[in-house]
N, C-alpha and C positions, 0 to 999 in steps of 0.2 A: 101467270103466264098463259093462262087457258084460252083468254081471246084475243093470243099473238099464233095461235095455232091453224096451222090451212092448209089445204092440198097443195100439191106442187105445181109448178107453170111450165110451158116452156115457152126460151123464146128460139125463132129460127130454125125448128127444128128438120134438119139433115147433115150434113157430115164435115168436118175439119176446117182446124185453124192456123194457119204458119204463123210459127214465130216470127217476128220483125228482125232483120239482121242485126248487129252492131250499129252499120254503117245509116243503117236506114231509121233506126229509131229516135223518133224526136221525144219522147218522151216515157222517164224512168221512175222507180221508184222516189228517187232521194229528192224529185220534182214534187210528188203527192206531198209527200212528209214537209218538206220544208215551206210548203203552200198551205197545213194547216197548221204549223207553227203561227204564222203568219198570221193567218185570221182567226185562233182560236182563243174565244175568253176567257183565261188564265189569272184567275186574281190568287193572292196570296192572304191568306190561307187558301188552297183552293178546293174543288171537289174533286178527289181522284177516283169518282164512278165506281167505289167501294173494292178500290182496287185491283180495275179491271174487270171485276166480275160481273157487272151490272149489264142486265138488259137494255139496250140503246134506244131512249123512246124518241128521240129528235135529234135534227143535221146538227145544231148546236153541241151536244154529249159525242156524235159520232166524231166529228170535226177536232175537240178536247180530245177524244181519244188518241185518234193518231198523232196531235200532239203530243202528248203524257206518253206514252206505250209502241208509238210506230216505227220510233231507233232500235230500241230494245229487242222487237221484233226482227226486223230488217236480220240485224247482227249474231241474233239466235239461230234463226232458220237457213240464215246464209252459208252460216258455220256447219247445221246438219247437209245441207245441200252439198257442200264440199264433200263429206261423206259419201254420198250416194250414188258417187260413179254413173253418172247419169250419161257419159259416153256411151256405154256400151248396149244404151239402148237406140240410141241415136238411128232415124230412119222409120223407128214404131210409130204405131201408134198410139196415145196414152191417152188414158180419163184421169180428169184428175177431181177428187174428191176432198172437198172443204168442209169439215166438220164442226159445228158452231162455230162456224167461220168467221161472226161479225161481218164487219168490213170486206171480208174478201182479202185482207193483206198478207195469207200465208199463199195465197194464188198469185197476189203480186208479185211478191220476193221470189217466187218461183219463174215466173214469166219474165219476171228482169235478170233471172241468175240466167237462164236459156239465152237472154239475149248476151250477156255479157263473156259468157263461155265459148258466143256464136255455133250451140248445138244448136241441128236440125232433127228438130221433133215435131210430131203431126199430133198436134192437140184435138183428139175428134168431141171429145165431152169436156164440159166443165159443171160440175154440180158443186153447186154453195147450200149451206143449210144452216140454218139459223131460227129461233123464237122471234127475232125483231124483223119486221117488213121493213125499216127505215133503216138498219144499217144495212139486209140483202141489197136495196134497190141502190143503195151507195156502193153497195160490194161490186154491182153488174156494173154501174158506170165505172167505177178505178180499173175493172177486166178490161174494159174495154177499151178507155184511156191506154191499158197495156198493151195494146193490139192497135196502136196509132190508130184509135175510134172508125176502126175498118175492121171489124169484125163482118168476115163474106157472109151470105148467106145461106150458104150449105154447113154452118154450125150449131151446135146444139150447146146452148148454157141453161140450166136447169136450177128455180129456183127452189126452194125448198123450205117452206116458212112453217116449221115443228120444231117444237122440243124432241130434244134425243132420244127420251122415252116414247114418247109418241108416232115412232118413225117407224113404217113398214116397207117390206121390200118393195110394193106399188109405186114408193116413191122413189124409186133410183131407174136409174139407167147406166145400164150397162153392155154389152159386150165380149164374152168368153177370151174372142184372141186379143184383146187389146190389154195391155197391161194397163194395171191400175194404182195408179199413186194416192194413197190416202193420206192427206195433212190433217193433224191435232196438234197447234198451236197454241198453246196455255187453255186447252178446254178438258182433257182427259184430268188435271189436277182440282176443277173444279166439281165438289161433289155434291151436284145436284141432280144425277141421272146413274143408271144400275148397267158396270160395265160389262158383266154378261148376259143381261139384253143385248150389250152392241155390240156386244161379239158373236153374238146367234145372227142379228143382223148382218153383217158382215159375210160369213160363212154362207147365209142362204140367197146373198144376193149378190155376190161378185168374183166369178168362176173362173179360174186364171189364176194369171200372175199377179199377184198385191204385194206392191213397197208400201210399208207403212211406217212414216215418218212422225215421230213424237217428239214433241220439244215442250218445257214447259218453266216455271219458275223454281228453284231450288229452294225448296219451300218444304214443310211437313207435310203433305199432301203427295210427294213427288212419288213414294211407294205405289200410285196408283197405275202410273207407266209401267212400273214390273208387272202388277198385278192383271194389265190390260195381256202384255205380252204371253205370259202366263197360260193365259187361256187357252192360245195360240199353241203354246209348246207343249201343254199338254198332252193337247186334242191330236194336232197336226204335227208330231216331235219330228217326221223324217223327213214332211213338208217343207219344214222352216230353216230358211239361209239366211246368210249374208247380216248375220247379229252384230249389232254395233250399240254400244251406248257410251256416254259420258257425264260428267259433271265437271268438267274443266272450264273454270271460269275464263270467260275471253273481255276483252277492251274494246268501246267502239265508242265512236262520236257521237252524241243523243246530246237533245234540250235535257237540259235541267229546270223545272220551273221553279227551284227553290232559287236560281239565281237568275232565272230568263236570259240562259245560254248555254249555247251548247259548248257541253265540255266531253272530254276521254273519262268516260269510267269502267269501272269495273260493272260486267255484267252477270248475273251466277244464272247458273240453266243447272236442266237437267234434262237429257236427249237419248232418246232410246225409237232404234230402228231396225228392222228387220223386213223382208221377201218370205212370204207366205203361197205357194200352188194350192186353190181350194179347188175341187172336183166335186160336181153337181151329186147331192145324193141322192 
C-alpha cells in the first residue's frame, strides 16, 4: 500500500454546496448502482474483491464493486441516516468526512438521502480519503454526478490519497463552527490500521460538533465500532450525546450475482453512532 500513499489535493477550493432539491435532481443513487450492474463483468464463480476488503487498483474492480456491494450499502447507511435526525441541523453548515471511503458511496447515499428528505443543508467541505487514486477520482466524479455535475465554484472537495495510519492532521480541513459528519462505512471492521491512532487524529483535528456515523458488516470484527466509540467515552464521557447503535437486520433490494438478479434479502449490519463536542487543547 506504500506507493498508493500522497499528500492531499484540493480541488476548488472556497466555500459551499446546495443540495439539488427533489424536484430538481436528475440524477440519484439507485441511477450509479443500477449503471454498474449493468456494465460490470460478473462471471460465475466470480471475484468478490476479497470480500470488499481489497484495495481498488482499476475502473473495472471499482465498477464490480458497486455492483457486488453498492445495494447493501445504499440500505445500510440509509437506515443509520434515518437515525440521525439530520432535521435539526437543517440551515448549518456541515463537512462531511469519508473515511476509507473507496468510491465515495457513503457521501453518495448521504447526498441522495438530503435530497430525498428535501433537507436544506450547506455542504461547505467534502473530504474522501482512501489508499486507492482510482477509486478517490471515481469517488469525486459520483460527488459530483450527485450535485447534477454542478458542483459551484466556491466549493471545497478534498482528496486524500493515505492509508489511515498514515494520515496527519495537515491533511484535513476543517472548521470549528461547522459541524462535522464523519462516515465509516464497512472500514472501521477492517483491521488493517490502529484505532487510537484515529481517534488521537480525530480529537486533534476537528473542534466542534462531530456526528459520527458507523455502519459496518455483522461480522466478528464488529467489536471494533464499540471499541472505536470507547475511546470517545472515555476521554470525552460528559462530551458525548445522542448514542445510538443496532444490529437489527433490515431487507432491501440488491443484485445478487449468484443468480444475476436483483432480489429482497436479508441484510445484517452492525451500526453504532454518536455527537462528540471536541474543544482545542
Amino acid at each position: 500500500m506504500g506507493n498508493l500513499t500522497s499528500s492531499s489535493f484540493d480541488i476548488n477550493p472556497l466555500i459551499l454546496m446546495n443540495i439539488p432539491s427533489s424536484q430538481k435532481a436528475l440524477i440519484r443513487f439507485s441511477g450509479i448502482y443500477r449503471a454498474s450492474v449493468t456494465t460490470a463483468e460478473i462471471q460465475v464463480p466470480f471475484d468478490n474483491l476479497d470480500n470488499g476488503t481489497r484495495i481498488l487498483s482499476d475502473e473495472s474492480e471499482c465498477i464490480r464493486y458497486i455492483a457486488l456491494y453498492g445495494g447493501h450499502h445504499f440500505h445500510k447507511l440509509h437506515a443509520a441516516y434515518d437515525s440521525t435526525k439530520f432535521k435539526k441541523i437543517q440551515g448549518k453548515d456541515i463537512e462531511i468526512i469519508d473515511w476509507g471511503c473507496g468510491q465515495a458511496l457513503a457521501t453518495c447515499v448521504l447526498i441522495d438521502y438530503f435530497i430525498e428528505k428535501n433537507l436544506n443543508l450547506n455542504v461547505s467541505s467534502i473530504t474522501l480519503i482512501d489508499p486507492s487514486i482510482v477509486a478517490l477520482q471515481r469517488g469525486l466524479s459520483l460527488v459530483q454526478q450527485m450535485f447534477q455535475n454542478n458542483l459551484p465554484i466556491d466549493s471545497v472537495v478534498q482528496l486524500v490519497n493515505k492509508c489511515m495510519d498514515d494520515l496527519t492532521p495537515t491533511d484535513l480541513i476543517s472548521e470549528p463552527d461547522s459541524i462535522k459528519i464523519h462516515l465509516f462505512s464497512n472500514i472501521l471492521d477492517v483491521e488493517r490500521f490502529d484505532l487510537t491512532r484515529l481517534y488521537q487524529l480525530i480529537v486533534r483535528s476537528f473542534h466542534g460538533i462531530n456526528r459520527v456515523i458507523c455502519t459496518s458488516p455483522d461480522n466478528d470484527r464488529q467489536q471494533r465500532l464499540e471499541t472505536f466509540y470507547n475511546l470517545f467515552l472515555q476521554s470525552h464521557k460528559h462530551k458525548v450525546s445522542r448514542e445510538s447503535s443496532s444490529t437489527e437486520e433490515i431487507y432491501g433490494e440488491v443484485f445478487y450475482a449468484a443468480t444475476g438478479r436483483y432480489e429482497k434479502r436479508r441484510i445484517s449490519r452492525c451500526e453504532r453512532q454518536f455527537t462528540v463536542k471536541l474543544t482545542q487543547i
